[in-house]
C-alpha positions as CSV (number, residue, x, y, z in Angstrom):
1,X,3.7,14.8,-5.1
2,X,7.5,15.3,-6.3
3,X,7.5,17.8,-8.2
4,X,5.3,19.7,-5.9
5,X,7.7,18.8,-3.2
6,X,10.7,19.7,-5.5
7,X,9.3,22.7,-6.7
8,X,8.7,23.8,-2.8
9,X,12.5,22.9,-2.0
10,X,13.0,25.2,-4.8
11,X,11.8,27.9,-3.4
12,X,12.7,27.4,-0.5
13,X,16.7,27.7,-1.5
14,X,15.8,31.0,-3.6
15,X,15.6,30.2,-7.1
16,X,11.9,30.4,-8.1
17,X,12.1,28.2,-11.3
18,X,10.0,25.1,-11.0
19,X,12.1,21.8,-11.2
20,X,10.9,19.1,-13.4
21,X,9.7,15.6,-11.5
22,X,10.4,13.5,-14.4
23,X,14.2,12.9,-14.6
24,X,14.1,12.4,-10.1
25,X,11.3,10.4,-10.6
26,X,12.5,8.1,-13.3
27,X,16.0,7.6,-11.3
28,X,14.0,7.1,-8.2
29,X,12.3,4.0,-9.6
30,X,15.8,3.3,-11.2
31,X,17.6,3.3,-7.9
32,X,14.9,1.2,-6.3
33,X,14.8,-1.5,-8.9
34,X,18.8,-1.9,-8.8
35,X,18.3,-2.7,-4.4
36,X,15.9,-5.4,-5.7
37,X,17.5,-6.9,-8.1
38,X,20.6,-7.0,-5.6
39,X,18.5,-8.8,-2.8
40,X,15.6,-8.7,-0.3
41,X,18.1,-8.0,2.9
42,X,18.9,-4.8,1.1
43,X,15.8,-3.8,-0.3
44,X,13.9,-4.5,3.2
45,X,16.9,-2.9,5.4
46,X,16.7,0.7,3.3
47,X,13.4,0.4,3.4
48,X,13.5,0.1,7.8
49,X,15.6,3.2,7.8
50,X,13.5,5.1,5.1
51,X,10.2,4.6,7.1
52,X,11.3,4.7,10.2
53,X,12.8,8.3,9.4
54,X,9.7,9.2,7.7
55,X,7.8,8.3,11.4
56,X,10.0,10.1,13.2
57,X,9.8,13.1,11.5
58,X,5.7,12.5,11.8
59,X,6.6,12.0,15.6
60,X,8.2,15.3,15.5
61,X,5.7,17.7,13.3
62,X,3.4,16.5,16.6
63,X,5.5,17.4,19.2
64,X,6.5,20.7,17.3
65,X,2.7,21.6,17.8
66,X,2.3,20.4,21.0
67,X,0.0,18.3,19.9
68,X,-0.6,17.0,23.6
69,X,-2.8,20.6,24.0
70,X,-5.9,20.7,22.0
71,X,-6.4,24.1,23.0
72,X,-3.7,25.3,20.5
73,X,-5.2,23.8,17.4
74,X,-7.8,26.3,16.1
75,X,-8.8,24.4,12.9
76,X,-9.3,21.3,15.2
77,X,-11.6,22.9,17.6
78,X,-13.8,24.9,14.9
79,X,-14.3,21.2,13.1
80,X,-14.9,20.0,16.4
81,X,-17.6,22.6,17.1
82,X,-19.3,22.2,13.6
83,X,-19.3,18.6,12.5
84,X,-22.1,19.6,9.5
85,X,-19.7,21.8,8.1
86,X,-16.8,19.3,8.8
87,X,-18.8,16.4,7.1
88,X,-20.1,17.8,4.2
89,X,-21.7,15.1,2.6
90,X,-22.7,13.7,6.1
91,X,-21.8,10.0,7.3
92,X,-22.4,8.8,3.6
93,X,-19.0,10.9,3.1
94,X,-17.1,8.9,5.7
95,X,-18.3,5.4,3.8
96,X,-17.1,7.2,0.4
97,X,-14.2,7.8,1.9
98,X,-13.5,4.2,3.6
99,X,-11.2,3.4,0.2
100,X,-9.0,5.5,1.2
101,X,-8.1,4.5,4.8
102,X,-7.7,0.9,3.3
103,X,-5.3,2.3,1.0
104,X,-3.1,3.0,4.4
105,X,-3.0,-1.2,4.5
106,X,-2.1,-2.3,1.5
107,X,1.2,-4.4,0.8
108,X,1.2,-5.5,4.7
109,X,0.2,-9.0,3.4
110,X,3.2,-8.7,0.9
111,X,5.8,-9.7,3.7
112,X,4.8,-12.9,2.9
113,X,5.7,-12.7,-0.5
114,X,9.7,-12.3,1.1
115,X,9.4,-15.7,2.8
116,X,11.9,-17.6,0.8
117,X,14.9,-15.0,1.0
118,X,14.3,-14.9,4.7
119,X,16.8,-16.0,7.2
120,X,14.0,-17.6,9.9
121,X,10.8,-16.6,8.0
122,X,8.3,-18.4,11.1
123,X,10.5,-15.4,13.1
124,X,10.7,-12.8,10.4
125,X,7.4,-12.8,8.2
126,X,5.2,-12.6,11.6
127,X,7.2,-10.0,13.5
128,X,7.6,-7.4,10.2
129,X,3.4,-7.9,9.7
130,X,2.6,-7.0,13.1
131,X,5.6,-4.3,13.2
132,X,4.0,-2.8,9.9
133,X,0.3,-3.0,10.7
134,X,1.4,-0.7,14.6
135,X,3.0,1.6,12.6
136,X,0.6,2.2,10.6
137,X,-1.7,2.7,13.1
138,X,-0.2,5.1,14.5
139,X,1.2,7.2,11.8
140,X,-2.0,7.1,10.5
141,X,-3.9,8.5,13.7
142,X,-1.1,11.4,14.4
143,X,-1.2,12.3,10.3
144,X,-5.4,12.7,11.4
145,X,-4.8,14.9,14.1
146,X,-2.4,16.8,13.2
147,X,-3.8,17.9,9.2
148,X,-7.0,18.1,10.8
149,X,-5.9,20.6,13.6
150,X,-3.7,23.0,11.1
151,X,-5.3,22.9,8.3
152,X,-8.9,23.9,7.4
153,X,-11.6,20.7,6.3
154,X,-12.2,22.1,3.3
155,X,-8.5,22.1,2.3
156,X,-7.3,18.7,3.4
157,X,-9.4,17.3,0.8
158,X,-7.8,18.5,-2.0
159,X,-4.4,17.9,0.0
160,X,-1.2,16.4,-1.9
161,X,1.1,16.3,0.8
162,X,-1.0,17.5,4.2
163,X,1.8,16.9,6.6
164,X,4.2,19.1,5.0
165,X,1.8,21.5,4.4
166,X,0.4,21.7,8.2
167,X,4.5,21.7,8.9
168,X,4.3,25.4,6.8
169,X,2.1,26.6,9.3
170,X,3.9,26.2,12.3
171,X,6.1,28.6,11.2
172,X,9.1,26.5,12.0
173,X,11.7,26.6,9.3
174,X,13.1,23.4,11.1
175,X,10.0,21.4,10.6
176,X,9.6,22.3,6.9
177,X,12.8,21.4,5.9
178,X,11.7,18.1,8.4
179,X,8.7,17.2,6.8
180,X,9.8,17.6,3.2
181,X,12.6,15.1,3.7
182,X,10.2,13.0,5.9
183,X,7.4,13.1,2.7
184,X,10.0,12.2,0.5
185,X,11.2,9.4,2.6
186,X,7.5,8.0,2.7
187,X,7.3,8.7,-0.8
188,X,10.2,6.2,-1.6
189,X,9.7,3.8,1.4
190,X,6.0,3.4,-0.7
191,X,7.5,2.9,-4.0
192,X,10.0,0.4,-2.7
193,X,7.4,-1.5,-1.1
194,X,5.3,-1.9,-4.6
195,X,8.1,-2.6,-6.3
196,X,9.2,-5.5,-4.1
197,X,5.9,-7.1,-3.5
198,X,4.8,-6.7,-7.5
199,X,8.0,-8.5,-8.3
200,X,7.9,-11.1,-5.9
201,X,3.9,-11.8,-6.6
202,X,5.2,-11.6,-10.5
203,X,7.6,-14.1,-9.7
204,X,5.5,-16.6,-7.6
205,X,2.7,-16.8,-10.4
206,X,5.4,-17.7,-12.8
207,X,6.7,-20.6,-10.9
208,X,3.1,-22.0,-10.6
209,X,3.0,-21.8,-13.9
210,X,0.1,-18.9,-14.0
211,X,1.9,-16.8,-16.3
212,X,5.1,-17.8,-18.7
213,X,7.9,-19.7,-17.1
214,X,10.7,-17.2,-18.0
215,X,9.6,-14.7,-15.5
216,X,10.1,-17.5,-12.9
217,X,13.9,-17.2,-12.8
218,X,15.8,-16.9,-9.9
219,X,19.2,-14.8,-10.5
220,X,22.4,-17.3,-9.5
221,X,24.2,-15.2,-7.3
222,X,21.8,-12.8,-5.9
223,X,19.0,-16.0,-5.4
224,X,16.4,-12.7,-6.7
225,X,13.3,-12.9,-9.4
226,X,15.4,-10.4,-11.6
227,X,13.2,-10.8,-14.4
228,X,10.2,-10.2,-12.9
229,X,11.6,-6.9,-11.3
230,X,13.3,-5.7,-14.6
231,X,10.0,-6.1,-16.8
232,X,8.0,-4.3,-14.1
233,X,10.5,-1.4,-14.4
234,X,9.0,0.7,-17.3
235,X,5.7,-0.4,-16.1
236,X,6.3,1.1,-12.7
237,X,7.9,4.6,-14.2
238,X,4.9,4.3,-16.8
239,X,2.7,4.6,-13.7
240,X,4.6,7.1,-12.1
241,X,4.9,9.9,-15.2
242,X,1.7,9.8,-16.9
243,X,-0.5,11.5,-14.4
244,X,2.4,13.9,-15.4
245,X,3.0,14.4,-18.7
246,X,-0.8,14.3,-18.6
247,X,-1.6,16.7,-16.1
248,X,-4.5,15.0,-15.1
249,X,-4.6,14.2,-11.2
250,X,-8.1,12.3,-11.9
251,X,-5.9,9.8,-13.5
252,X,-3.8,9.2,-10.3
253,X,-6.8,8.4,-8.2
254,X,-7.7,6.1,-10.9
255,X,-4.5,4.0,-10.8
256,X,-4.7,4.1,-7.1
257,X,-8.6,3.1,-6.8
258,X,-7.5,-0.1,-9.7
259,X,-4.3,-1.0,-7.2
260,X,-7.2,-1.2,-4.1
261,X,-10.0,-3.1,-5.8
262,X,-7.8,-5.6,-6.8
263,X,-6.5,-5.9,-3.7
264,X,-10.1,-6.1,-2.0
265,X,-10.7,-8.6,-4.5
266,X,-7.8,-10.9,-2.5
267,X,-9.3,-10.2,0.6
268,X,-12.6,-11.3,-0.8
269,X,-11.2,-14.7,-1.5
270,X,-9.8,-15.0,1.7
271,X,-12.7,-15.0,3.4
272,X,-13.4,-18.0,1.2
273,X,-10.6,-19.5,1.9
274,X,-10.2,-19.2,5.6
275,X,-13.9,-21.0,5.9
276,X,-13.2,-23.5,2.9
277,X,-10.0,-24.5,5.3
278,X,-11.5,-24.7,8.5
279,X,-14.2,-26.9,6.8
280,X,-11.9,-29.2,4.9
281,X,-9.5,-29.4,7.7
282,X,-11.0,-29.1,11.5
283,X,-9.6,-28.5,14.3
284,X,-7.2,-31.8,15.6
285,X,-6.9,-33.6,12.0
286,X,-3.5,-31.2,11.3
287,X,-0.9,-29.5,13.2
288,X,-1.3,-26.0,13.4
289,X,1.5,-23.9,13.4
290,X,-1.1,-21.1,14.2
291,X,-4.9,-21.0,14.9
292,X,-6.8,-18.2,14.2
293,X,-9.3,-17.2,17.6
294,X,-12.6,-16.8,17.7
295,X,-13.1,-18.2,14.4
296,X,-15.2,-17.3,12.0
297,X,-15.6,-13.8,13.3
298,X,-12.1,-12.1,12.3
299,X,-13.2,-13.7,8.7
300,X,-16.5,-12.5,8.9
301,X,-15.3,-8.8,9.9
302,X,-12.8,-9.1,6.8
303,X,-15.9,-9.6,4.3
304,X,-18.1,-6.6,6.3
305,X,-15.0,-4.1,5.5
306,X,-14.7,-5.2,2.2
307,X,-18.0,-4.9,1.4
308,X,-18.1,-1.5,2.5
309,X,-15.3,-0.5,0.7
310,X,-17.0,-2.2,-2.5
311,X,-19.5,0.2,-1.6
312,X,-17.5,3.3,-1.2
313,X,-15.6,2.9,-4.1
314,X,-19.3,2.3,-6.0
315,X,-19.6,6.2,-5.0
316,X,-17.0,7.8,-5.9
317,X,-15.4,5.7,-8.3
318,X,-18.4,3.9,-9.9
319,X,-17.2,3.8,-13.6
320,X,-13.4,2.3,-12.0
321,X,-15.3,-0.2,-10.1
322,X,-17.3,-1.5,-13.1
323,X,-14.0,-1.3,-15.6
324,X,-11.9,-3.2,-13.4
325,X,-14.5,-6.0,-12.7
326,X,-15.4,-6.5,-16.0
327,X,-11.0,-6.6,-16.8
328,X,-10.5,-9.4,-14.2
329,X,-13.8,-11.3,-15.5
330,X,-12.4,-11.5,-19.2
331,X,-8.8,-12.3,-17.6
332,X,-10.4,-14.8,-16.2
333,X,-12.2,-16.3,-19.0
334,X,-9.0,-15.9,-21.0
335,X,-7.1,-17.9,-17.9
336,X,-9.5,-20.7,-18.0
337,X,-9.6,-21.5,-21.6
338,X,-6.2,-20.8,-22.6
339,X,-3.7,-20.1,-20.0
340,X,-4.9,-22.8,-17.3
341,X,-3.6,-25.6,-19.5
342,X,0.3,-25.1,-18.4
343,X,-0.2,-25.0,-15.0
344,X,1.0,-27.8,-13.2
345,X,-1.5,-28.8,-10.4
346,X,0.9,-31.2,-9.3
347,X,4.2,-28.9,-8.1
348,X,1.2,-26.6,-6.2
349,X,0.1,-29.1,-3.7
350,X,3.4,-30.3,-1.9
351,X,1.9,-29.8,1.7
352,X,1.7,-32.9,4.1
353,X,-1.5,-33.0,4.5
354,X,-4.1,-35.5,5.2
355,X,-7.0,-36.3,2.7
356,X,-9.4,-33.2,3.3
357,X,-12.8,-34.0,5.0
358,X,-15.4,-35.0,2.0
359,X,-13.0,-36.4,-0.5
C-alpha cells in the first residue's frame, strides 16, 4: 500500500520514476517504535490526531460526492440493480468474506493492554473502547458506500487502497491529494496500534512469567516495556518488507489471515471464560464494578461470529487455518511440558476474591 501510494504521489508531482517503499517503510516503523519506547501518553495522543485526520478526510471524500444523493452514484445503482452480478459467488461469498470485516475490530480489546500507564484507567480504558468501536463503525459503513458507489464490484476486490482510488474519480484534485494523506494517516495510525498492543501483550506475558523474565522490564524513567518494544522492531519491519522484496501479495493476506485467527482464537476463550466466571462467581457473592446484561446472550453471539469466521477463513484460507492451528497446538504442548514450570501461579491470582463456588 506505500509504495503504491508513494509511487501515485510521484506522479502526481511529475516525475514518473517509481519510489521505493522500503527505506519510508522501515523509518516508519522506526519512528513509531521511538513514541513507544518514550511512553503510552505519546504513543496514544499521535495516534488521536492521526486517526481522527484519517476520519475526517473519510468524512470528506463522502461529502465531496454528495454522498447524501444516491442518484449520483452510477456504480452503486447498477450493483443495486444486479445483486447476481454483485455477489458473484452468492451469500456463500459474503460468509467467505466475514474475515475480513473482523479484521476492521481487531486491537479494540488492546486498550486494555494500556491500563497501567493510564492516569484514571476505570475512566480511560472504557471511554477509548467504546470511542474506537463508533468509529469504526462508521468509517467502516461510509468506506462501503462510498468504494461501492465509485468504483465497479469487480474492482474493489482486488482493491489496495479503495478510498483513494474512488477519490481519483471524482475528479477533484483536492480530494486526491485528501485521501492520499488520509490513507497514509490510517496506514500509520494501524501500525502504531500493532506495535503498542504487541508490545504491551509481549510485556504482560513476561511478567507472568509466560515467556522469559528479561522481556518483563519496565524502562526507569519512561515506566515503558522497552524491551519488549525493541525486540519486536525487526520483527515488525520483517513483516512489513517481505511481501515486498517478495512480490508476492498472497503472502500479505497470509500474515493478515495468521494475525485474525489468533485473535479469534482469544475471543474463543472468552466465551469460556465469561461463562466459567458467571458460574464460579454468581451474581451477589462479589462486587461488580460492571455486569454484563442479558447474560449469556452477548457471550453466546461472540461464539456464533467466531464460528462463522472459523468458517470463512476455512474457505478461503483453508491451508492458513490448518497451519496456524496445528502451530498453537505444538506451542502448546511445548508450554505445558517445558515452559509452564517458571510460571508463578502465585503473583497471577492477587484479586480479593472469595473462594469460587465448588472449591
Amino acid at each position: 500500500m506505500l509504495g503504491y501510494l508513494l509511487t501515485t504521489m510521484s506522479r502526481l508531482l511529475g516525475n514518473e520514476e517509481e519510489l521505493s517503499a522500503y527505506p519510508f517503510a522501515i523509518l516508519a516503523i522506526l519512528l513509531l517504535a521511538l513514541l513507544n519506547y518514550r511512553g503510552v501518553l505519546v504513543t496514544l495522543s499521535v495516534n488521536f490526531v492521526v486517526t481522527g485526520f484519517a476520519f475526517l478526510t473519510i468524512i470528506a471524500l463522502f461529502l465531496g460526492m454528495q454522498g447524501w444523493n444516491p442518484g449520483a452514484a452510477t456504480e452503486f445503482n447498477q450493483l443495486a440493480s444486479s445483486m447476481d452480478s454483485g455477489l458473484p459467488y452468492g451469500w456463500i461469498g459474503v460468509i467467505a468474506a466475514f474475515q475480513f470485516g473482523m479484521w476492521f475490530y481487531l486491537g479494540i480489546e488492546g486498550t486494555a493492554q494500556a491500563a497501567e500507564e493510564c492516569r484514571s484507567p476505570s475512566r480511560s480504558i472504557p471511554l477509548g473502547s467504546l470511542a474506537g468501536i463508533m468509529t469504526l463503525i462508521i468509517a467502516a459503513t461510509i468506506t462501503w458506500y462510498v468504494s461501492a458507489a465509485l468504483l465497479p464490484w469487480q474492482y474493489l476486490g482486488t482493491a489496495v487502497t479503495p478510498l483513494f482510488d474512488a477519490a481519483q474519480l471524482t475528479g477533484s484534485g483536492f480530494l486526491v491529494w485528501l485521501l492520499m494523506l488520509g490513507t497514509m494517516a490510517a496506514t500509520l495510525a494501524s501500525a502504531n496500534g500493532c506495535i503498542n498492543d504487541a508490545s504491551r501483550a509481549w510485556f504482560a506475558m513476561a511478567r507472568d512469567r509466560y515467556l522469559p523474565e528479561w522481556f518483563g522490564a519496565v524502562h526507569p524513567m519512561y515506566r515503558t516495556p522497552f524491551r519488549a518494544i525493541l525486540f519486536l522492531v525487526p520483527v515488525a519491519i520483517a513483516f512489513a518488507i517481505l511481501p515486498l522484496l517478495l512480490d508476492n501479495p498472497t503472502l500479505l493476506a497470509t500474515v493478515i489471515t495468521f494475525s485474525i485467527l489468533s485473535g479469534l482464537l482469544t475471543y474463543m476463550f472468552m466465551v469460556v471464560n465469561m461463562m466459567r466466571f458467571r458460574q464460579l462467581w454468581p451474581m451477589g457473592s462479589i462486587h461488580r464494578a460492571y455486569t454484563l446484561p442479558v447474560h449469556p446472550l452477548p457471550a453466546l453471539v461472540l461464539g456464533i461470529l467466531s464460528a462463522m469466521v472459523f468458517f470463512a477463513t476455512f474457505l478461503g484460507y483453508g491451508t492458513t487455518l490448518w497451519s496456524i492451528l496445528v502451530f498453537y497446538l505444538v506451542a502448546s504442548v511445548w508450554f505445558v511440558l517445558r515452559r509452564f514450570q517458571y510460571v508463578d501461579r502465585d503473583t497471577q491470582f492477587t484479586a480479593p476474591l472469595p473462594r469460587p463456588r465448588g472449591y
